[in-house]
C-alpha positions as CSV (number, residue, x, y, z in Angstrom):
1,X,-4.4,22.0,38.2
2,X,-7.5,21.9,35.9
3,X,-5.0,20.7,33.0
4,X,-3.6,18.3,34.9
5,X,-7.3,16.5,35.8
6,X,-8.1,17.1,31.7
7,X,-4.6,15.0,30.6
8,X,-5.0,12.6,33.5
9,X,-8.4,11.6,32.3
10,X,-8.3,12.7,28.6
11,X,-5.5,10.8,27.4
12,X,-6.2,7.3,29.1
13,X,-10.4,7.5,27.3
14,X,-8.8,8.5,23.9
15,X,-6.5,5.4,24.1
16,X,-9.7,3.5,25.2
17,X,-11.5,4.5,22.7
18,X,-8.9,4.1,19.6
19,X,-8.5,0.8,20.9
20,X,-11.9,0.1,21.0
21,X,-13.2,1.6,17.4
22,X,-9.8,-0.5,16.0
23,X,-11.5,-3.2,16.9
24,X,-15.4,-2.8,16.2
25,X,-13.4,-2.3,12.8
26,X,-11.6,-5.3,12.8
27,X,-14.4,-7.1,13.9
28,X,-16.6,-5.6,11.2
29,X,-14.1,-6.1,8.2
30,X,-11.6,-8.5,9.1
31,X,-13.5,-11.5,6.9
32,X,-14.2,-9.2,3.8
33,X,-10.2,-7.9,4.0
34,X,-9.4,-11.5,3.9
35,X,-11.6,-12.1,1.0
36,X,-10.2,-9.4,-0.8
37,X,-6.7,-10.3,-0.2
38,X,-7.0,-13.8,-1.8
39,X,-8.8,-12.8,-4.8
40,X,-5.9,-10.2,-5.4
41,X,-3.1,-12.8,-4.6
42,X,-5.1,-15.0,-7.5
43,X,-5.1,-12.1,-9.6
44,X,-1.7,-11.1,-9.4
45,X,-0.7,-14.8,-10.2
46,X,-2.8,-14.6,-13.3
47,X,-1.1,-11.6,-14.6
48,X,2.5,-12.3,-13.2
49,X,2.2,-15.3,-16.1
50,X,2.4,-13.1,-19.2
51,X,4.0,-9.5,-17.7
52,X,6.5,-8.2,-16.6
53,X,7.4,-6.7,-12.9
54,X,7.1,-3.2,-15.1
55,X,3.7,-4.2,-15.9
56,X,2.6,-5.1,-12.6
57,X,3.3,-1.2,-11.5
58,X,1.5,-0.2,-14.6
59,X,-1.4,-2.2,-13.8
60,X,-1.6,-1.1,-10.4
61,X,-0.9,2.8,-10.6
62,X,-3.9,2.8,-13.4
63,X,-6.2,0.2,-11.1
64,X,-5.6,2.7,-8.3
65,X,-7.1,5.5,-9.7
66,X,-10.5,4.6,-8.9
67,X,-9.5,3.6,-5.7
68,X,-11.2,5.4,-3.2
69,X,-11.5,2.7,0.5
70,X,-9.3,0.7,2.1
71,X,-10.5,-1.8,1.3
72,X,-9.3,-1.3,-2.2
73,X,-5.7,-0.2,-1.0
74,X,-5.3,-3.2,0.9
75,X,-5.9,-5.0,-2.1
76,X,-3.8,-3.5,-4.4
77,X,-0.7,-3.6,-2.1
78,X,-1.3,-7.4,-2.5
79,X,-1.9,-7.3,-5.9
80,X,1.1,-5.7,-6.5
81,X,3.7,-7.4,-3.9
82,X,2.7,-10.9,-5.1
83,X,2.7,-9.8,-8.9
84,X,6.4,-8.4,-8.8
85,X,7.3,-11.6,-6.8
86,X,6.2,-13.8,-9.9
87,X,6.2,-11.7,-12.5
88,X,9.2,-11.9,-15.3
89,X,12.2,-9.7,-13.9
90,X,13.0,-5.7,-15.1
91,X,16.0,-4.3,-13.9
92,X,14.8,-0.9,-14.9
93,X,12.0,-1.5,-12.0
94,X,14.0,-0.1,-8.7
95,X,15.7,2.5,-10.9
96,X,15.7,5.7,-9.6
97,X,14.1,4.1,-6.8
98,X,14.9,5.6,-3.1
99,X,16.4,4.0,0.1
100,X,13.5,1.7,1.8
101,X,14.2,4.0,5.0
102,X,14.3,7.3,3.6
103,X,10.7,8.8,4.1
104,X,11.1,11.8,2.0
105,X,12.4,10.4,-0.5
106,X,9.9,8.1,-1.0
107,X,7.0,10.1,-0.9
108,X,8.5,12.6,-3.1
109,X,9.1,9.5,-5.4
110,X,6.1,8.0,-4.9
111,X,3.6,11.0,-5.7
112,X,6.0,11.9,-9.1
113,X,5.0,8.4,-10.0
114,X,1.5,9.2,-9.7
115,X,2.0,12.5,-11.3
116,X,3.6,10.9,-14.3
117,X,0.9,8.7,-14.9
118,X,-2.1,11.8,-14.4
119,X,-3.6,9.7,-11.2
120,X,-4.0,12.5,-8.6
121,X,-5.2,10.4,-5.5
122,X,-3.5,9.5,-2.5
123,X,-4.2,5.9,-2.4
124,X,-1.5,5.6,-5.4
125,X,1.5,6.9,-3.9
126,X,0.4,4.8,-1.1
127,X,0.6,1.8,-2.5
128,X,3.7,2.5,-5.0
129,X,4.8,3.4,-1.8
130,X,5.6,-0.4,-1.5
131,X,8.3,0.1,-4.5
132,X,11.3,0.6,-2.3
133,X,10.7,-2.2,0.3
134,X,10.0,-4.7,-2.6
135,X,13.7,-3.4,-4.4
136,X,15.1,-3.7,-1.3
137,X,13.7,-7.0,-0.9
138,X,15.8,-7.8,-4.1
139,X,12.5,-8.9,-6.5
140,X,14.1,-7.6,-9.1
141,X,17.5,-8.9,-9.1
């Protein structure tokens, strides 16, 4: 009966108060997030010019391995979605590449990516992460 009061009231304050620290953090970041995301969009342009899509995933995995907040995730997924979009094609950049659905897989992928390169944080399989959706996307046809 006890459990029942606990879930009854528990569960409903928790939601309440996800929804409620998601949004004191929207509120407190939402302008610097933008911010961020324009100067990497600019950025990406800049280096899409003279590299490849190849170099684009170069540039990020070694930019992500100071990468410690979100704030520098979130930027680095836009650096590198808008740099493969622009940058000069490389068939060999979704080889090997898993399924956009296939979870596993691309985690698995993902971190040997990392591995490969010696960056041993989780913010870079996180962001090469992005890898499949932009191959299946088609950037690189």
């Amino acid at each position: 009966m006890k459990l029942r009061y606990i879930f009854g009231i528990g569960i409903p304050l928790f939601a309440v108060l996800t929804g409620l620290s998601f949004y004191f953090y929207w509120q407190d970041n939402h302008l610097v997030l933008a911010q961020v995301e324009a100067q990497q969009t600019q950025a990406a342009l800049e280096f899409a010019k003279n590299n490849d899509q190849m170099a684009c995933l170069s540039q990020v995995i070694q930019q992500s391995e100071n990468c410690r907040e979100a704030n520098c995730t979130v930027g680095l997924k836009v650096f590198l979605s808008h740099c493969i979009q622009h940058a000069e094609k490389n068939v060999n950049l979704c080889d090997g590449v898993p399924e956009q659905h296939d979870y596993l897989a691309k985690v698995s992928w993902s971190v040997s990516v990392c591995r490969k390169a010696k960056v041993r944080n989780g913010n870079c399989s996180n962001i090469v992460n992005e890898i499949p959706q932009l191959c299946a996307a088609g950037t690189s046809l």
